[in-house]
Residue frames as a rotation matrix with the C-alpha (Angstrom) as fourth column:
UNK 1
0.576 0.817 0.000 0.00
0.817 -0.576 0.000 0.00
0.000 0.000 -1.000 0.00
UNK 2
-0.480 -0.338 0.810 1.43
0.337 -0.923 -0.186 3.53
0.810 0.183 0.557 -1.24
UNK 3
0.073 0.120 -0.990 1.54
0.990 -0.128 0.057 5.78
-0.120 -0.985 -0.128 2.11
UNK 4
-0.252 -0.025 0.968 1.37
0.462 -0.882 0.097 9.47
0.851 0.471 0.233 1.78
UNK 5
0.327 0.603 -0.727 0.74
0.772 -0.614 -0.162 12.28
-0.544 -0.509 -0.667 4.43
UNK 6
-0.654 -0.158 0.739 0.03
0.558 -0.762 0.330 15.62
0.511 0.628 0.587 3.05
UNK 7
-0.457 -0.042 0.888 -1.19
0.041 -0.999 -0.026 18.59
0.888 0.024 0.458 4.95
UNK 8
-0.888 -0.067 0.455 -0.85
-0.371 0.690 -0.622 16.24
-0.272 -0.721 -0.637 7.93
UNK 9
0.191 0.937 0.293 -3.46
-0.904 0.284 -0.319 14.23
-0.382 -0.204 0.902 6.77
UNK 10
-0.600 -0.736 0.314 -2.73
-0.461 0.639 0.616 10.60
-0.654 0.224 -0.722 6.18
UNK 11
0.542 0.840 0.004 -4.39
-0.551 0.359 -0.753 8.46
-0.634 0.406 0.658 3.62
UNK 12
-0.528 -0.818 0.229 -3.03
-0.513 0.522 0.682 5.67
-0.677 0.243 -0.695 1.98
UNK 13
-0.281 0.206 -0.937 -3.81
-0.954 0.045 0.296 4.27
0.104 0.977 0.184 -1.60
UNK 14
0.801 0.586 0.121 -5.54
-0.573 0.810 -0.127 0.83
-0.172 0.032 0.985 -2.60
UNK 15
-0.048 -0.811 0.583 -2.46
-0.159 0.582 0.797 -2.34
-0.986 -0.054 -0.157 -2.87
UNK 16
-0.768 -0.305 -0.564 -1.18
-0.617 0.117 0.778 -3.32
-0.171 0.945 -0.278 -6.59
UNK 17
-0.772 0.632 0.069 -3.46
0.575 0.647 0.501 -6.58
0.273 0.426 -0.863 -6.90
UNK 18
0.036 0.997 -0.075 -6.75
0.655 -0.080 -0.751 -4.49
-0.754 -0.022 -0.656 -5.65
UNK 19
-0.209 0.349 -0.914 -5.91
-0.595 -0.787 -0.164 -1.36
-0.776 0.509 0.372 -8.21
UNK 20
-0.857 -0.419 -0.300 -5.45
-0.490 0.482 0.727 -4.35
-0.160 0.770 -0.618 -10.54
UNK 21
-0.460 0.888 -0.007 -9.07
0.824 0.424 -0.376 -6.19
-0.331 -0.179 -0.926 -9.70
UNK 22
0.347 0.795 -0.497 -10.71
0.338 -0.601 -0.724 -2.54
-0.875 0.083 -0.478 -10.26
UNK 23
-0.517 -0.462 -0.720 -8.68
-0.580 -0.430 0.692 -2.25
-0.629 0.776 -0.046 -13.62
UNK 24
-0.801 0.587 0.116 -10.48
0.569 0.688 0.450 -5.91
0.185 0.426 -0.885 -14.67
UNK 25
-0.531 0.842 0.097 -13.62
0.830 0.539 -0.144 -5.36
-0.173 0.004 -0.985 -13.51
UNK 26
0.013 0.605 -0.796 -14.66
0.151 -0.788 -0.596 -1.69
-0.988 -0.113 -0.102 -14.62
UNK 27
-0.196 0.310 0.930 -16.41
0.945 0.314 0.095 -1.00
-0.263 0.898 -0.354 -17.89
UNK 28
0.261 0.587 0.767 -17.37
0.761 -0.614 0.211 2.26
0.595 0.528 -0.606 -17.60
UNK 29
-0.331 -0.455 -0.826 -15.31
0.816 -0.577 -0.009 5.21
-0.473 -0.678 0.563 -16.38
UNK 30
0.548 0.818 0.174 -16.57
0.834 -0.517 -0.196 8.59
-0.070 0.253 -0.965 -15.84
UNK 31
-0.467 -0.795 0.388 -13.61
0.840 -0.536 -0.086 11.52
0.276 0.285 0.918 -16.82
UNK 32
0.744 0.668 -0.023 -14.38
0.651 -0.732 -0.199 14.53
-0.150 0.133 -0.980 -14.95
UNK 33
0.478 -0.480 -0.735 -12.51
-0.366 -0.870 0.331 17.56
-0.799 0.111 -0.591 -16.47
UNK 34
-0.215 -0.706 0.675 -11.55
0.701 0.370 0.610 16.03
-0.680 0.604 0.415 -19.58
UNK 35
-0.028 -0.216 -0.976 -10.22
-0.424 -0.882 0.207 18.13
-0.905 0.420 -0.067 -22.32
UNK 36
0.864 0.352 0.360 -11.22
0.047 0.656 -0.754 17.89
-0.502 0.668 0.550 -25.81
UNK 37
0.676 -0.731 0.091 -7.65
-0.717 -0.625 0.308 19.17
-0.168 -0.274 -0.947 -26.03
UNK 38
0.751 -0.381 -0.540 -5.49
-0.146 0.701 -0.698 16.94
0.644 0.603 0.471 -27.88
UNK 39
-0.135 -0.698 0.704 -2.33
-0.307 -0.646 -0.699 18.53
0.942 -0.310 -0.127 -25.68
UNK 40
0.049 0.415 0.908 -4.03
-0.953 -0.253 0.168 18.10
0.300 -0.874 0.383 -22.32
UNK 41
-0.908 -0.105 0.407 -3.03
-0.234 0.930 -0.284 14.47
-0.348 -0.353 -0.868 -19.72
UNK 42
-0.138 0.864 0.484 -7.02
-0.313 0.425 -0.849 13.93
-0.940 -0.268 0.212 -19.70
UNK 43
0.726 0.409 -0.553 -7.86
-0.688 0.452 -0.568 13.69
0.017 0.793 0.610 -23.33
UNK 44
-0.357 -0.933 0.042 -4.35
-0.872 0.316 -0.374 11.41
0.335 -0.170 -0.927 -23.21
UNK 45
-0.923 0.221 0.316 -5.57
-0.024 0.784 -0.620 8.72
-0.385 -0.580 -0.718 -20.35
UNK 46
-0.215 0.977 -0.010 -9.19
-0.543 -0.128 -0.830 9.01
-0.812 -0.173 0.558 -21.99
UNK 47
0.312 -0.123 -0.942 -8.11
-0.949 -0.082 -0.304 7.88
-0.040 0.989 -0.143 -25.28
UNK 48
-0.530 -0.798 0.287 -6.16
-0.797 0.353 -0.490 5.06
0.290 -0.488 -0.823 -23.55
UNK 49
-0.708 0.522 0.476 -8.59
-0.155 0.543 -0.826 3.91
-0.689 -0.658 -0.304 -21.95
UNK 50
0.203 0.706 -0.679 -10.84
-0.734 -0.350 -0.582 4.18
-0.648 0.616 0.447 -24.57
UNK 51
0.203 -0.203 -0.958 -8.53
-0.790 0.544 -0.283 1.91
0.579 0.814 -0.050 -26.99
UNK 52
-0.922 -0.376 -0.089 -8.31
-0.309 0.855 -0.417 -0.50
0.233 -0.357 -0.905 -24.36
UNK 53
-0.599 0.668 -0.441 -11.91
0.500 0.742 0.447 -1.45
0.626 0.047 -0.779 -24.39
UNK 54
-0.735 0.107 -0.670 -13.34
0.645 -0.197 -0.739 1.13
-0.211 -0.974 0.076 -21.81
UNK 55
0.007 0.823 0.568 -16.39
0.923 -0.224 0.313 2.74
0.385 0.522 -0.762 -22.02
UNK 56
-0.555 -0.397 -0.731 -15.67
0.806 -0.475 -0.354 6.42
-0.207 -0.785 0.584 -21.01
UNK 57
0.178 0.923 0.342 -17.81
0.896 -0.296 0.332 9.36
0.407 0.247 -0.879 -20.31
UNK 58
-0.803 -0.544 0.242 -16.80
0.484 -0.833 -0.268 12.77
0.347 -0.098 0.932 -20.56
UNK 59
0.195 0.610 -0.768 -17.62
0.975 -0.035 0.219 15.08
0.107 -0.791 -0.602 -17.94
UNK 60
-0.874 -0.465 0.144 -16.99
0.486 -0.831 0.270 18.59
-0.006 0.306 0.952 -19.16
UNK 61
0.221 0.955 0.198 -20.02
0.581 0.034 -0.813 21.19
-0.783 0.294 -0.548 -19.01
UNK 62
0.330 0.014 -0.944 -18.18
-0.541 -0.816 -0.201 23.22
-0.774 0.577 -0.262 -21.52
UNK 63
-0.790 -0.566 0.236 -18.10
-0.247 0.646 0.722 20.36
-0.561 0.512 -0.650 -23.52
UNK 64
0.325 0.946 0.016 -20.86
-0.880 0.308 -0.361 18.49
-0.346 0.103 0.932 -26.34
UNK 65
0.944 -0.100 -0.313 -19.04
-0.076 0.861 -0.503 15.91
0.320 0.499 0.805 -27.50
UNK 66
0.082 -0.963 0.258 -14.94
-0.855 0.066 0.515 14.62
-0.513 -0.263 -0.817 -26.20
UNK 67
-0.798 -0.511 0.320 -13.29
-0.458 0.859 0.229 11.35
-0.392 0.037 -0.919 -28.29
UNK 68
-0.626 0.666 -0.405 -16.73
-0.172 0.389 0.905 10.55
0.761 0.636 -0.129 -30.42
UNK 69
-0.684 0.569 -0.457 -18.38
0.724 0.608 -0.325 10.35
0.093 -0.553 -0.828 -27.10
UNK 70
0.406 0.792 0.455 -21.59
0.149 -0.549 0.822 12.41
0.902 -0.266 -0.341 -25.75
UNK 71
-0.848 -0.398 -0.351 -19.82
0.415 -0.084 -0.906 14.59
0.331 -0.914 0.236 -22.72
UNK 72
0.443 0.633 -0.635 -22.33
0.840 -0.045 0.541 15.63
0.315 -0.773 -0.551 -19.50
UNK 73
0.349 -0.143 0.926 -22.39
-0.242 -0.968 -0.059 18.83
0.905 -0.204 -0.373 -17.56
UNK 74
-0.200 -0.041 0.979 -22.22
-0.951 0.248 -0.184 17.10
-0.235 -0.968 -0.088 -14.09
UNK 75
-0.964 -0.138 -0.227 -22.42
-0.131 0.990 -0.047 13.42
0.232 -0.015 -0.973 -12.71
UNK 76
-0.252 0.914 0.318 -25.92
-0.071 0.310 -0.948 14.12
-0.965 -0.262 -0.014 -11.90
UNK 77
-0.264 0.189 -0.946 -26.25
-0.850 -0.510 0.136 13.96
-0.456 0.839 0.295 -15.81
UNK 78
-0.640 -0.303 -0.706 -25.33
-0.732 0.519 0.441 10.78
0.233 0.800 -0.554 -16.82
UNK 79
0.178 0.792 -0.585 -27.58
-0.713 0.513 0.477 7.75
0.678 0.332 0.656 -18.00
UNK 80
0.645 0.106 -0.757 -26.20
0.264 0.898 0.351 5.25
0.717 -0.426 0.552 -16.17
UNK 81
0.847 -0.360 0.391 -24.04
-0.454 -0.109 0.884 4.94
-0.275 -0.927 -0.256 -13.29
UNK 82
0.365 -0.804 -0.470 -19.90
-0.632 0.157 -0.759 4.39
0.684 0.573 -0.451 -13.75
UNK 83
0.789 0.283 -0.546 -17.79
0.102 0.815 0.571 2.58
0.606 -0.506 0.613 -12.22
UNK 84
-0.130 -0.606 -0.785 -15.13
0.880 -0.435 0.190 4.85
-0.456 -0.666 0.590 -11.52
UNK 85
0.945 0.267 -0.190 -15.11
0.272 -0.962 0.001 8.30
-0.182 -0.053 -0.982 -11.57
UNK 86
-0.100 -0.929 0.356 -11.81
0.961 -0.183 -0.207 9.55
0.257 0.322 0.911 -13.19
UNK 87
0.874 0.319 -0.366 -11.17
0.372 -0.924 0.083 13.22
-0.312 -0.209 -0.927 -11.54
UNK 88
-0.400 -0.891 0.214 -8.88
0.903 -0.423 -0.076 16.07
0.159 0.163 0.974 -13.65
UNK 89
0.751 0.561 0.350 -9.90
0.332 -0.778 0.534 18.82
0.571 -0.284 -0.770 -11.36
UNK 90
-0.405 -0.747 0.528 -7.75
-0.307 -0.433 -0.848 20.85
0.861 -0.505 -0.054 -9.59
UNK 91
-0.901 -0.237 -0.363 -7.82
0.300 0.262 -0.917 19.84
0.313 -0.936 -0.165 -5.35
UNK 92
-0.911 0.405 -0.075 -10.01
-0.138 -0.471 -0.871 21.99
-0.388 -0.783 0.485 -4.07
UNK 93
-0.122 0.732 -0.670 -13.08
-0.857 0.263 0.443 20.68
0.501 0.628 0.595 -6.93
UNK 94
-0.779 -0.042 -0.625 -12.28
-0.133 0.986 0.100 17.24
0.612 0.161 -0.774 -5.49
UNK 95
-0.939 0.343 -0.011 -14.06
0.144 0.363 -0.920 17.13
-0.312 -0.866 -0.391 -2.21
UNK 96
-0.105 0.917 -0.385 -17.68
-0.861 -0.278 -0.426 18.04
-0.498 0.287 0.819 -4.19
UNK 97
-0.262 0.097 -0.960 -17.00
-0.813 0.514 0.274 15.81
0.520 0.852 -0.056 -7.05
UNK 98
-0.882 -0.207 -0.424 -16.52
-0.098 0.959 -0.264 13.08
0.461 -0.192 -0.866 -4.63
UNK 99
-0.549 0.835 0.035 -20.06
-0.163 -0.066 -0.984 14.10
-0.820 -0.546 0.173 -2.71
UNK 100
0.186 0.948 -0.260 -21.71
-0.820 0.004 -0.572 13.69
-0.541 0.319 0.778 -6.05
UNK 101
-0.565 -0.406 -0.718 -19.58
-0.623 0.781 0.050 10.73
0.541 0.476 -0.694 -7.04
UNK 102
-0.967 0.243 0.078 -21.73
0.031 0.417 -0.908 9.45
-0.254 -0.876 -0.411 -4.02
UNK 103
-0.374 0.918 0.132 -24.94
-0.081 0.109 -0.991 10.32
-0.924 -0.381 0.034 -5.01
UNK 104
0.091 0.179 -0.980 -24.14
-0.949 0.313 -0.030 9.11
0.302 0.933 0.199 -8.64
UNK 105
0.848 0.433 0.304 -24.33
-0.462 0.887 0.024 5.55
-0.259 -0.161 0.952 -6.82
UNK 106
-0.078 -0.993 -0.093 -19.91
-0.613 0.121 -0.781 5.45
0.786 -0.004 -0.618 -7.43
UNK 107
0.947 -0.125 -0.297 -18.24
0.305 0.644 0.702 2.84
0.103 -0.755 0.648 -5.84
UNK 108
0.070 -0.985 -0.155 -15.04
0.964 0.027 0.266 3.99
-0.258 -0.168 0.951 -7.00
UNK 109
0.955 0.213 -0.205 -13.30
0.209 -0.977 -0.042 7.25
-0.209 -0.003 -0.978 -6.99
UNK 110
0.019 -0.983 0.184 -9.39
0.999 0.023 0.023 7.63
-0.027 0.183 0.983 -8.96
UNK 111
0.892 -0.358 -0.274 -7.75
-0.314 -0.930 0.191 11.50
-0.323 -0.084 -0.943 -8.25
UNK 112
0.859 -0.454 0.237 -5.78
0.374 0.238 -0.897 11.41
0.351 0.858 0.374 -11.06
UNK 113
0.364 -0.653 -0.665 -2.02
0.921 0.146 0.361 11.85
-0.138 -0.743 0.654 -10.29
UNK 114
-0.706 -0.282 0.649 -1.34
0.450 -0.887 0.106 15.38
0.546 0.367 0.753 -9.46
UNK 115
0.103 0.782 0.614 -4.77
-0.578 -0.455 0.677 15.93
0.809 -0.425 0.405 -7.56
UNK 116
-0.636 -0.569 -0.521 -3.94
0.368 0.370 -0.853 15.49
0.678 -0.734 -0.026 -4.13
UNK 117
-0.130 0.578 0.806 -7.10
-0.720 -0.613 0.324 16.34
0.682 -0.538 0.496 -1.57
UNK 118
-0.952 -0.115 -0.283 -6.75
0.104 0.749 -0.655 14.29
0.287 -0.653 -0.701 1.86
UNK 119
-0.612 0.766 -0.196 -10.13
-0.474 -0.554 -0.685 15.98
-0.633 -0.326 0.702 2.49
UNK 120
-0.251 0.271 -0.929 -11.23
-0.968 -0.091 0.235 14.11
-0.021 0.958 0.285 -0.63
UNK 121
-0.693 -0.604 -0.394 -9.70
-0.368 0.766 -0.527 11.43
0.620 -0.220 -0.753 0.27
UNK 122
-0.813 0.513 0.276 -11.77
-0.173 0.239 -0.955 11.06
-0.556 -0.824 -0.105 3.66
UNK 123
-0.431 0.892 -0.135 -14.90
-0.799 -0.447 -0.402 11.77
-0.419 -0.065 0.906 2.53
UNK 124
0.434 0.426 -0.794 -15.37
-0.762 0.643 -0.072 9.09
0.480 0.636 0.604 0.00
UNK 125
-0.725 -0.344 -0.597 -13.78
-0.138 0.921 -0.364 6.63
0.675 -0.181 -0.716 2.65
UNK 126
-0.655 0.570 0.496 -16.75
-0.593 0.020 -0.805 7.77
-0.469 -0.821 0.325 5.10
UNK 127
-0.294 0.828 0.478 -18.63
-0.779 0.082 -0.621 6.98
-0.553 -0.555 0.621 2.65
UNK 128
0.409 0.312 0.857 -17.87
-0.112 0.950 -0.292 3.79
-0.905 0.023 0.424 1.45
UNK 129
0.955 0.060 -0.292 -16.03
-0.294 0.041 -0.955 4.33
-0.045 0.997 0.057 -1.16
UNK 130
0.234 -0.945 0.229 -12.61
0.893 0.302 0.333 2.81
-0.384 0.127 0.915 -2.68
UNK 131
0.843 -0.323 -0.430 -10.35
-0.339 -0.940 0.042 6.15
-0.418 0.110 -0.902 -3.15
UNK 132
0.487 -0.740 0.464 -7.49
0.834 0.552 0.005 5.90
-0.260 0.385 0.886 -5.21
UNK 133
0.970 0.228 -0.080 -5.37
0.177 -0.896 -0.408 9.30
-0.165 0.381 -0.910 -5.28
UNK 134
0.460 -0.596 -0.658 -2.84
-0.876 -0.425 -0.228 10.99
-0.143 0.681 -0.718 -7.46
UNK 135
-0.402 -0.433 0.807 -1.92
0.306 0.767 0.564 7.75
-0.863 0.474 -0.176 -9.36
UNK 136
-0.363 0.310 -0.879 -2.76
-0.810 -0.571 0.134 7.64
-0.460 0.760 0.458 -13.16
UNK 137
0.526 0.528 0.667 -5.12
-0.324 0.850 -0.416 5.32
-0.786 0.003 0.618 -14.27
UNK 138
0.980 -0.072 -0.187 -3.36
-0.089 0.681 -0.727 4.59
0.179 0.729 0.660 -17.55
UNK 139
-0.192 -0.967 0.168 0.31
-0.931 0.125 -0.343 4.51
0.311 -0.223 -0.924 -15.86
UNK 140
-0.369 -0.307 0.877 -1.29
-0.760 0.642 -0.095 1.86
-0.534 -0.702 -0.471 -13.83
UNK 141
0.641 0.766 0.046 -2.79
-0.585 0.527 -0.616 0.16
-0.497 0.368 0.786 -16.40
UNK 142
0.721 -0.542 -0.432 0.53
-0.351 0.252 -0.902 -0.34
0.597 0.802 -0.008 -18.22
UNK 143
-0.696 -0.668 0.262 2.46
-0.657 0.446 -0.608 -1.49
0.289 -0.596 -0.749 -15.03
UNK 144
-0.541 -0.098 0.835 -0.25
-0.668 0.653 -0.356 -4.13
-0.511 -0.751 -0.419 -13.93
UNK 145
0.367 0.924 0.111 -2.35
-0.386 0.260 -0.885 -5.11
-0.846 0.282 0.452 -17.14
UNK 146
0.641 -0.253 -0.725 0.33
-0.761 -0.333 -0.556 -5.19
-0.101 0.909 -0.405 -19.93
């Protein structure tokens, strides 16, 4: 398990074989703050994920379309419920997202690497959620799937 304290606040990441289990078993990742930005990490790890079989849903309201997909103003938008919530928001966005990553029926939450909110962090462990922060989903995809 990856240890971390930041602004004294400890919080400590999911082990290699569980990020691996939530790399198998998720179909459908929501991307908030992706960029239709060619240039930009998110469109990057969205694309990725995308050519690796992932269904991904852009979360942008200044967005109508990201990667051929249909993109949403908010997680109360979308049709269905994901299975992780991909966040490129700056910190201080996280702790909301993750309250409505909650009442989009999220199990998982990934703070992409670079977004660092122990405050985030908590919350979605109060409430039941698996938290996974500043890692990149497609770094880890290529160190535990490839």
């Amino acid at each position: 398990m990856s240890k971390n304290t930041e602004n004294n606040s400890a919080w400590m990441n999911p082990g290699s074989d569980q990020i691996k289990d939530i790399l198998e078993k998720a179909r459908t990742i929501a991307i908030v703050g992706l960029s239709s930005n060619p240039d930009r990490p998110s469109h990057g790890v969205a694309k990725f994920l995308k050519e690796k079989g992932y269904k991904i849903i852009p979360v942008n309201p200044g967005e109508d379309s990201i990667l051929d997909e249909k993109a949403y103003p908010d997680l109360e938008s979308l049709p269905e419920t994901p299975d992780i919530v991909d966040v490129f928001r700056r910190p201080e966005h996280a702790p909301e997202i993750v309250e409505n990553a909650v009442k989009s029926d999220a199990r998982i939450v990934w703070l992409q690497e670079g977004v660092i909110s122990p405050e985030a962090f908590q919350i979605g462990r109060d409430k039941g959620l698996t938290m996974v922060m500043d890692r990149c989903m497609a770094k880890e995809y290529r160190r535990l799937m490839e």
